[in-house]
N, C-alpha and C positions, 0 to 999 in steps of 0.2 A: 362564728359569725352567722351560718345559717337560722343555729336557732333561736340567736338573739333577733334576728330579722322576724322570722317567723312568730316570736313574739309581741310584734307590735301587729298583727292581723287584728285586725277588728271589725266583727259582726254585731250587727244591730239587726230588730225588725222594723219596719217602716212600712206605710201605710202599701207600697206595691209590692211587697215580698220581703224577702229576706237579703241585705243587702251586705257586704264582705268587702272591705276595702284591705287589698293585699300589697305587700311588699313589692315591689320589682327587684328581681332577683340581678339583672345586672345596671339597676341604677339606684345607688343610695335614697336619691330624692324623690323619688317617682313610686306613685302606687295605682293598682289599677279597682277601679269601682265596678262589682258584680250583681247582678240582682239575680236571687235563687237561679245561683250557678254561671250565670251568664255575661261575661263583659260585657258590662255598660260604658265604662268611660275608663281612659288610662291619662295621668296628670303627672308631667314631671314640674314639682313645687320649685325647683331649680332653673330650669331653661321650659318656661311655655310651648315657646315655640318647638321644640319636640313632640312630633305628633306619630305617637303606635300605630294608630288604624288608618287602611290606607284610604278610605273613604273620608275622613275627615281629614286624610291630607288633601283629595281632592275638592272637597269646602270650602279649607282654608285656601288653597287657588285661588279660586274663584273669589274668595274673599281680596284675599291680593290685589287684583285685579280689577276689584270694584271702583275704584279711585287711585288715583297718583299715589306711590309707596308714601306711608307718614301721614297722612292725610287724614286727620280725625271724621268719623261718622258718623252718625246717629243708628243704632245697633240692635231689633227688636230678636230675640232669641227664642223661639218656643221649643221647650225643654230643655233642660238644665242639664239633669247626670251630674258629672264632678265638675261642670263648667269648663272644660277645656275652652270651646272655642271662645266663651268672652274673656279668657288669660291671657288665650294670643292675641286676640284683638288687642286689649291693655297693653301689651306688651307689642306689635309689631305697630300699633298708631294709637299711641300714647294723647288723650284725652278726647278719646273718646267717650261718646254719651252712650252706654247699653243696660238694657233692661232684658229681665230673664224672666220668662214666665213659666213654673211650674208648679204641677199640680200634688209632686208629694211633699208636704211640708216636713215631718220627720227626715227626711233624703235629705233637703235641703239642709235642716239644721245639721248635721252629719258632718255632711260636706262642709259648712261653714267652720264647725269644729275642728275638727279633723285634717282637713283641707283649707286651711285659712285663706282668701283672697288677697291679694297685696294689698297694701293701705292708701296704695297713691290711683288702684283701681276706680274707674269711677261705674260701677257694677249694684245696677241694684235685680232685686229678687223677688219677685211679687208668688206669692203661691193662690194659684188660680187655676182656674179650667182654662184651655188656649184661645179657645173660642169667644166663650163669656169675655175675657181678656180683649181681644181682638174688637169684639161688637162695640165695646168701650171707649175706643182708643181715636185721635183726633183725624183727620184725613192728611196723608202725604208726611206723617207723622217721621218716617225711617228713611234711609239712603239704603238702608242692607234689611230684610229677613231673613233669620236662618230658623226654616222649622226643621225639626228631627225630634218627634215625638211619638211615644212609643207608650202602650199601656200592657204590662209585659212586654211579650215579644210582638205585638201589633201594632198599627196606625189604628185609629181610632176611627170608626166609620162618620164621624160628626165634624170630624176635621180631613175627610178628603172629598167635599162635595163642590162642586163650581159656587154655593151661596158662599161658601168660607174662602174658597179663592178669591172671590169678589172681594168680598171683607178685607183679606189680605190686599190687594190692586190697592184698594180705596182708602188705606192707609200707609202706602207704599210711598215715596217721592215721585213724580213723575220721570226721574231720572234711574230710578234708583234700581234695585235687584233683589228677584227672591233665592235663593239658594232652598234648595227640599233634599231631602233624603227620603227615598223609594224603595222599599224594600220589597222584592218577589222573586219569583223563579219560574221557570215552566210551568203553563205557555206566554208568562208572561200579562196573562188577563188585566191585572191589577193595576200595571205601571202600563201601559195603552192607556188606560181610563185615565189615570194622574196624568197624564203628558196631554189628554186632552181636554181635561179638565183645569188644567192650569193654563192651558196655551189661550182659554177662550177669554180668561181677563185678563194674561201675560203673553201676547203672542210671538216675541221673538225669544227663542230660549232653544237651548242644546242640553245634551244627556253629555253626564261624563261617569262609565265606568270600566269595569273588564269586559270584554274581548267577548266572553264566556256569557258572561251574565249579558250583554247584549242582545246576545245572539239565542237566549233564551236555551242556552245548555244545564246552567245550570243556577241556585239559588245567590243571590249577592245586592248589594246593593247601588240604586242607579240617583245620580247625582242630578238634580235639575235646577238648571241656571237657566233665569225668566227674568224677564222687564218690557218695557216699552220701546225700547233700546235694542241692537243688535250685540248678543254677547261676543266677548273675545277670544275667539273662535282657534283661532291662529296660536294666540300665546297659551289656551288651556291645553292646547294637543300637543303644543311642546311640554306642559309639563308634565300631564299625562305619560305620556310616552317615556318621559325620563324618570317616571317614581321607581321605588325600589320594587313595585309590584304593579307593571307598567300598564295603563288605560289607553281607552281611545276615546274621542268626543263623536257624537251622533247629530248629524244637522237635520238630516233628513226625517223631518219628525211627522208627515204625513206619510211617509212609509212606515216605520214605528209603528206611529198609532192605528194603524192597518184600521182604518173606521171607526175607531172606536168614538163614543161621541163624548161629551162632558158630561159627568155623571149627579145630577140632583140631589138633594135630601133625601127623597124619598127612595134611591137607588143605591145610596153610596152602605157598601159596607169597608169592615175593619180590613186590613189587607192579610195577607197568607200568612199561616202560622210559617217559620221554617223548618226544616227537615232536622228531625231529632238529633241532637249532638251537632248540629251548627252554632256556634257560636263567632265572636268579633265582630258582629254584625251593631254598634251603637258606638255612643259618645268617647 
């Protein structure tokens, strides 16, 4: 059985690395998506709603949350990976409107092969720059953003500047919510700037992740939930707290961001590489 499993591994190259979509060795259905070595996304093609990484269980929260359970959204995604999170979306609020934007088109086709979407999905794929994408797009256009965009192991210095926050606000719903995924480690530098750089066109918003990476121990990833809107403070600390790899939410975001101010174009770089042999840190 092993080596019949092992036999469906399939590596391709693609435009960001070399990318390895493997078996999961304790679910038939489910395979995880690597780029030159590194999980990027794990997808079980049987139940969506199973999510590996506990940071995108902490997303999907937040996503939960964003509206009444069932509740169709309007969905903008920047970055793709194996598409986890617009499966669960299709799958926990079924007609749903979501659009994915990514920039590696070979990935994409991959994924679509390999990884087929359901057919009652209503999932489309634009392969674009996030930004380019973004400058495009209509005003109050989404109910949900979820960016998590990665070029290898980094954020992209052109996509974490307060002009691309704005972009993002200015076609946000006035109701609606950003969801980000932040990735740093000691001291932290990076994700200060993102929290204040997001807060100054999203100003109510909270951090959700470990304990650790908080507190700027150690490298991980920190979850940021933004709107115009007061997030739901209460029900993400419950579930935080109850994941199999338990979180905390962070309200006090001017201590956080200990000063840091909202970071420009002309300021904004790519965020931290992580410490060699880190990996789970994506989709």
């Amino acid at each position: 059985m092993a080596q019949r499993r092992a036999s469906r591994r399939r590596v391709e190259t693609v435009a960001s690395g070399v990318a390895e979509l493997v078996p999961d060795p304790d679910r038939d259905t489910a395979w995880t998506l690597l780029l030159d070595g590194a999980p990027q996304s794990h997808v079980d093609l049987a139940d969506p709603t199973h999510l590996q990484f506990e940071y995108i269980r902490r997303m999907a929260a937040a996503i939960d949350l964003a509206a009444p359970a069932g509740r169709p959204l309007r969905v903008l995604h920047l970055g793709g990976g194996a598409l986890t999170l617009p499966r669960y979306v299709a799958t926990t609020r079924p007609g749903s409107a979501q659009r994915v934007v990514e920039i590696d088109g070979p990935l994409v086709e991959l994924v679509r092969s390999a990884l087929p979407l359901p057919s009652s999905a209503n999932i489309r794929v634009r392969v674009a720059d996030a930004r380019a994408a973004v400058e495009g797009m209509r005003d109050s256009g989404y109910d949900l953003i979820v960016l998590d965009v990665f070029a290898g192991a980094r954020t992209p210095a052109h996509l974490a500047s307060a002009e691309f926050a704005g972009e993002l606000a200015r076609i946000l719903d006035p109701a609606g919510r950003l969801i980000a995924n932040v990735a740093d480690g000691p001291p932290l530098r990076f994700a200060r700037g993102q929290v204040a750089t997001i807060r100054a066109a999203l100003p109510e918003a909270c951090l959700v992740a470990d304990a650790g990476v908080l507190r700027g121990r150690r490298f991980g990833n920190l979850v940021v939930v933004a709107g115009r809107t007061p997030p739901p403070v209460a029900e993400l600390s419950r579930r935080a707290a109850g994941d199999w790899f338990p979180g905390r939410v962070e309200t006090d975001l001017d201590r956080f961001a200990a000063g840091a101010a909202p970071v420009p174009d002309s300021a904004a770089v790519a965020s931290p590489l992580p410490p060699e042999g880190l990996f789970g840190n994506r989709k």
